[in-house]
C-alpha positions in Angstrom: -17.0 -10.4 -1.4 -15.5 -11.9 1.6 -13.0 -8.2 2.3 -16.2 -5.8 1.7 -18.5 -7.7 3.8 -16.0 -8.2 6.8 -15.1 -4.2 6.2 -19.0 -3.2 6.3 -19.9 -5.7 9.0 -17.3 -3.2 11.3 -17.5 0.4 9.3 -20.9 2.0 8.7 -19.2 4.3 5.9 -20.5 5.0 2.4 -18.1 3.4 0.0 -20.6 5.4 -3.3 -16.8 6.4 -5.0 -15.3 2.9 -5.2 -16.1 2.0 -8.8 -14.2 5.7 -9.3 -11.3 4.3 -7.3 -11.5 1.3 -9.4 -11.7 2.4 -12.5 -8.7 4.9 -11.8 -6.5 2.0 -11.0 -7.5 -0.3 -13.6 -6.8 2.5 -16.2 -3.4 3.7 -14.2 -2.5 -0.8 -14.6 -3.6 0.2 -18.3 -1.4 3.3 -19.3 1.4 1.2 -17.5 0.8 -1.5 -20.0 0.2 0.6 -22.9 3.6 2.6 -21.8 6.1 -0.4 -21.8 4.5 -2.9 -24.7 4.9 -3.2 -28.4 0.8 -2.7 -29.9 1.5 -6.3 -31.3 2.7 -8.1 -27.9 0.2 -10.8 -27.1 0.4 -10.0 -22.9 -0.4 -6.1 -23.9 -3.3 -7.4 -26.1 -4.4 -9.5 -23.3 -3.8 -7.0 -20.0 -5.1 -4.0 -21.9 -8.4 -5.8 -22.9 -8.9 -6.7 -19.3 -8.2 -3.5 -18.1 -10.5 -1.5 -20.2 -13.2 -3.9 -19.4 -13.1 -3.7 -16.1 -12.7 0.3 -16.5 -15.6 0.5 -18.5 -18.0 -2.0 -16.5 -16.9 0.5 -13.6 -18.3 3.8 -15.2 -21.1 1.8 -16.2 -22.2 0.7 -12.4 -21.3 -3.0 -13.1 -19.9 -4.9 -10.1 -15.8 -6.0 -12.5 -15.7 -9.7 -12.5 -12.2 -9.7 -13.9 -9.2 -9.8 -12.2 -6.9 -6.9 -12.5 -4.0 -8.4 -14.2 -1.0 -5.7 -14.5 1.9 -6.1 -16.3 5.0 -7.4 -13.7 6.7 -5.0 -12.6 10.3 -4.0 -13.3 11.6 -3.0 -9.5 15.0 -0.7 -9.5 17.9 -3.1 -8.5 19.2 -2.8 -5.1 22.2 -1.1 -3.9 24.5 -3.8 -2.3 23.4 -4.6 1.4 27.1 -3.9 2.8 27.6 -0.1 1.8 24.3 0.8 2.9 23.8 -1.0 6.3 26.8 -0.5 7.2 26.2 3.4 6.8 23.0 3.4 8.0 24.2 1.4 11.0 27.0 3.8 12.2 25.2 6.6 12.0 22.3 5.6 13.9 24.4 3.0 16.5 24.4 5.7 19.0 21.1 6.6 19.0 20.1 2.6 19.3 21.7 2.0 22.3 18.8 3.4 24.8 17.4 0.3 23.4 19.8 -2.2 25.1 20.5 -0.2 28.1 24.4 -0.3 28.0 26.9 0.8 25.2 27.0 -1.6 22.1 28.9 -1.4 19.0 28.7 -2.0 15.9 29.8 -5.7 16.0 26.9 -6.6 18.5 23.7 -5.4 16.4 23.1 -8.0 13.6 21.9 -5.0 10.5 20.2 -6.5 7.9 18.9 -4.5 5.2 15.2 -5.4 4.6 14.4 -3.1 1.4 16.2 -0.7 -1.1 14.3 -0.3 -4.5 16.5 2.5 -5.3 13.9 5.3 -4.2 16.3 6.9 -1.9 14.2 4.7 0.9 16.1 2.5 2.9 15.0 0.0 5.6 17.6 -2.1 7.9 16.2 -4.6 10.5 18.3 -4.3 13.4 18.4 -7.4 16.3 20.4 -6.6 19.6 18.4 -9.7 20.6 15.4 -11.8 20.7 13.3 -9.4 22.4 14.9 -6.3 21.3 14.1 -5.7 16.9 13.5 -2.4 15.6 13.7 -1.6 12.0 15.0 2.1 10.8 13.7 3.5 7.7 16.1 6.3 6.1 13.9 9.0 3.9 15.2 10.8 1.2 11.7 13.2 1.7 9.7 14.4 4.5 7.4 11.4 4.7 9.8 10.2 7.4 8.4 13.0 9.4 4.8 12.3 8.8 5.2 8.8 9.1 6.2 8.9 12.5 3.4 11.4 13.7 0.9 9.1 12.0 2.4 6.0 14.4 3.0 8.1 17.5 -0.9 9.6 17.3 -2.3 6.2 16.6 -0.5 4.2 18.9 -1.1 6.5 21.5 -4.9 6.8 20.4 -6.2 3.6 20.4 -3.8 1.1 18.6 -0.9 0.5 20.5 -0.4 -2.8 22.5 -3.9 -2.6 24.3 -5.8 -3.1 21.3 -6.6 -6.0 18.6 -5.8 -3.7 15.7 -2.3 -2.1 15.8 0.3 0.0 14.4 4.1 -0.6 14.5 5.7 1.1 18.1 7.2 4.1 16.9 10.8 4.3 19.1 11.9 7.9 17.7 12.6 10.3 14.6 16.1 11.3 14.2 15.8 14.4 12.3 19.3 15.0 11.2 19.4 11.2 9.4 15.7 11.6 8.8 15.2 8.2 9.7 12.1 6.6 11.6 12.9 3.8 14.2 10.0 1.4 15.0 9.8 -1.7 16.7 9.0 -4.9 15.0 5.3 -6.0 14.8 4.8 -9.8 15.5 2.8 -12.0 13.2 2.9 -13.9 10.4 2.9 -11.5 6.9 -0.7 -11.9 5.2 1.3 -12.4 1.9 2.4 -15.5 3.1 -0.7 -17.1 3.3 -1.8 -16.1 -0.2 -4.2 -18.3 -1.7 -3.7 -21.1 1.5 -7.0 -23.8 0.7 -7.2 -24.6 4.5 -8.9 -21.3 5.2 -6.1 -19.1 6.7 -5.9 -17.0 3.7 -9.9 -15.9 4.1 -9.8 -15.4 7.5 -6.9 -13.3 7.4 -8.2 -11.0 4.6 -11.2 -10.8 6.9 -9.1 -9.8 9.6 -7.3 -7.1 7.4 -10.7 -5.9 6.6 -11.2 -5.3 10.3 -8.2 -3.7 10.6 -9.2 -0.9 8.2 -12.7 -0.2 9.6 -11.6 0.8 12.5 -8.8 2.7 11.0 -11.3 4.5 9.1 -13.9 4.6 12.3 -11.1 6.4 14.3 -11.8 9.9 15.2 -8.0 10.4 14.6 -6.7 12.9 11.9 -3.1 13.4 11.0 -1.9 15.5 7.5 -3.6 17.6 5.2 -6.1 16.1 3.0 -4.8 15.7 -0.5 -7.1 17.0 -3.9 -7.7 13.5 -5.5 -6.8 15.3 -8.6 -3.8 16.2 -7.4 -2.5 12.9 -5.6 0.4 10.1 -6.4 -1.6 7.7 -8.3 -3.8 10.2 -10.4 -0.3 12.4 -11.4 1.4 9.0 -12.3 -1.3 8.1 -13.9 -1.3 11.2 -16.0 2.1 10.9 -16.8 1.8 7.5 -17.9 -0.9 8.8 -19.9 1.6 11.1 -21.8 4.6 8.7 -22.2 2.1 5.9 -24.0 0.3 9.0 -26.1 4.1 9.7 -27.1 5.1 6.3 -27.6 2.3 5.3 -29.7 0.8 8.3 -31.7 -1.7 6.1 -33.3 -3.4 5.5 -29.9 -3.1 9.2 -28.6 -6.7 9.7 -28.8 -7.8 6.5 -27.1 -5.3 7.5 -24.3 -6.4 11.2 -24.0 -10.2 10.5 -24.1 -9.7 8.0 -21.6 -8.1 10.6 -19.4 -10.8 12.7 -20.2 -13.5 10.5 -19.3 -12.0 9.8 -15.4 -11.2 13.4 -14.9 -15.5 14.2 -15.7 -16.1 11.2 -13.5 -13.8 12.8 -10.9 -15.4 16.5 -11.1 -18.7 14.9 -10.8 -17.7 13.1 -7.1 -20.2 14.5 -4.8 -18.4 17.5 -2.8 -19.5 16.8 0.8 -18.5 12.8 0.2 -16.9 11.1 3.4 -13.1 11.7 4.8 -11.2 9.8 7.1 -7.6 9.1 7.6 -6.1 6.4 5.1 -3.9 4.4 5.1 -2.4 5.4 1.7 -0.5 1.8 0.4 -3.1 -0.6 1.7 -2.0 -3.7 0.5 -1.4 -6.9 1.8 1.9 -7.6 2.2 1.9 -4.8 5.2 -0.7 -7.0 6.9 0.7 -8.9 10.0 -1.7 -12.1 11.8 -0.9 -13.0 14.9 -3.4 -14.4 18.0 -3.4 -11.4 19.8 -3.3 -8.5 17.1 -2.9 -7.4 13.4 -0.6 -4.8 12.6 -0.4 -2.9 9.7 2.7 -1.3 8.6 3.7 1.6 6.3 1.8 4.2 6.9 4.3 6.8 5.4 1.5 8.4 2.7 -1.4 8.1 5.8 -3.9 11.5 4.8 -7.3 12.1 5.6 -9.5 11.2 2.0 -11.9 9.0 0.8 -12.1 5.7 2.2 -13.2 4.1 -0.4 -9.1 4.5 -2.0 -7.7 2.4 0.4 -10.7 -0.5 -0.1 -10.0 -0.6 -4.3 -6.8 0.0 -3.5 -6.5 -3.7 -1.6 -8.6 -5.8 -3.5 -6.8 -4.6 -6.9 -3.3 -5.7 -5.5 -4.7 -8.8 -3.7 -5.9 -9.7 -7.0 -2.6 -9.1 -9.5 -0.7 -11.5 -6.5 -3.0 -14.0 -6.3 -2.9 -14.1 -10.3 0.9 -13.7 -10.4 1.0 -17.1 -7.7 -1.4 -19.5 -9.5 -4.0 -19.1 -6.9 -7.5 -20.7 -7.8 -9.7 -17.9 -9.5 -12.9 -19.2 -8.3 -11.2 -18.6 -4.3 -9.6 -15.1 -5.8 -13.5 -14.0 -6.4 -14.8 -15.1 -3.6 -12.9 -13.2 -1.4 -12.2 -10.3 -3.6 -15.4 -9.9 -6.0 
């Protein structure tokens, strides 16, 4: 596997919990699917087969062959760009103008809203000019908070403009908006080299790989560590768990003993088992190439846990894109496998 050998070749860490990482996704991908299908629909029959093989070949110490195929996703519409931006942008304008050096208004900062999936999470790209592009992220939580100390402590500690592997600037926190204002990161997005034949694609999952050994090699801590049990993807996962049980009585105790099964495999994770500070989202499409550096952005659920997370974690959403975009399996495994 192209990613794991590049990530070993820099990080001397023991990745022993990644077929439990594994298997937690593929079953998460699986409770999804078994949530929002009919029994009968052919892409349930075919997702959910995939998924509890590869679930199954984890627990039994297999190296999965398959890739994880999830059902596509059904993102919350957006709000419409205007309303928000130009919110977002007259609230903040003030507090943007250290960045020019003279008074602007509103007229001379092109906003753009990048992202709004209706999570109460808002991000607006804002240009003054050429050289001067910061996005502003509005929080409806306190990971705005965290986000920015995870930013300011790593760019001050070792990934700032000095170094090959980087985070995002962070400009400032404005507490009363709860918004985080960083600068933009050059590079072209790893997502848009998905599957290229001429050899880009490798080398920039290689390079991604890279990025996250030494994120993981870094002596750098920010955050509590979070119980496994009790993170994001195991409490969606449970609640999936309990919508498809609901939904389909018939399959409540194939759904239950499944739970039942992870959670043993969980209690039995060794208790003195590696930590380092994770990324949290590790997935491509946060990867930026360029010459000089790769930056990595959105770092908002960055905790100290198990490294091995953040390495299933990529590989099982590399996968579902490269699937969803036609890419050549035989390439897909190579990298990925």
């Amino acid at each position: 596997c192209e990613f794991l050998d590049a990530y070993r070749e820099y990080a001397p860490l023991p990745l022993e919990n990644l077929a439990y990482f594994t298997a937690l996704f593929a079953l998460n991908a699986f409770a999804k699917c078994a949530k929002d299908h009919a029994a009968g629909e052919p892409v349930r029959q075919r997702i959910e087969a995939l998924h509890l093989t590869r679930f199954e070949r984890c627990f039994a110490g297999e190296a999965a062959s398959q890739a994880d195929l999830a059902a596509p996703r059904a993102d919350c519409q957006p709000s419409p760009v205007g309303s928000i931006a130009d919110v977002v942008t007259k609230s903040l304008i003030g507090n943007l103008q250290p960045l020019c050096g003279r008074e602007v208004s509103t007229q001379e900062c092109n906003a753009t809203l990048v992202q709004n999936t209706g999570t109460g999470r808002v991000t607006i790209r804002y240009e003054f000019d050429v050289a001067r592009v910061v996005f502003a992220k509005r929080y409806a939580d306190s990971l705005g908070a965290h986000s920015y100390q995870v930013q300011q402590t790593f760019w001050k500690g070792g990934f700032g403009n000095d170094s090959r592997f980087r985070v995002p600037e962070p400009v400032a926190f404005f507490k009363e908006q709860n918004v985080f204002v960083m600068r933009e990161g050059s590079g072209t997005p790893l997502a848009a080299l998905l599957g290229e034949p001429s050899g880009e694609w490798k080398a920039g999952v290689c390079e991604a790989a890279r990025w996250l050994a030494a994120f993981h090699c870094s002596s750098l801590r920010v955050g509590d560590p979070e119980p496994e049990w009790e993170s994001l993807k195991t409490f969606r996962l449970a609640t999936r768990l309990v919508k498809a049980a609901a939904a389909r009585p018939a399959e409540c105790r194939l759904l239950l003993d499944l739970m039942q099964t992870l959670k043993e495999r969980f209690a039995s994770l060794p208790e003195g088992r590696t930590i380092v500070q994770t990324h949290g989202r590790f997935h491509h499409d946060h990867v930026f190439l360029s010459p000089e550096a790769v930056t990595v952005i959105d770092l908002d659920r960055s905790r100290p846990a198990d490294p091995a997370k953040d390495v299933a974690e990529f590989v099982r959403v590399l996968r579902i894109a490269a699937f969803r975009a036609g890419v050549d399996e035989g390439l897909t495994e190579e990298i990925t496998t």
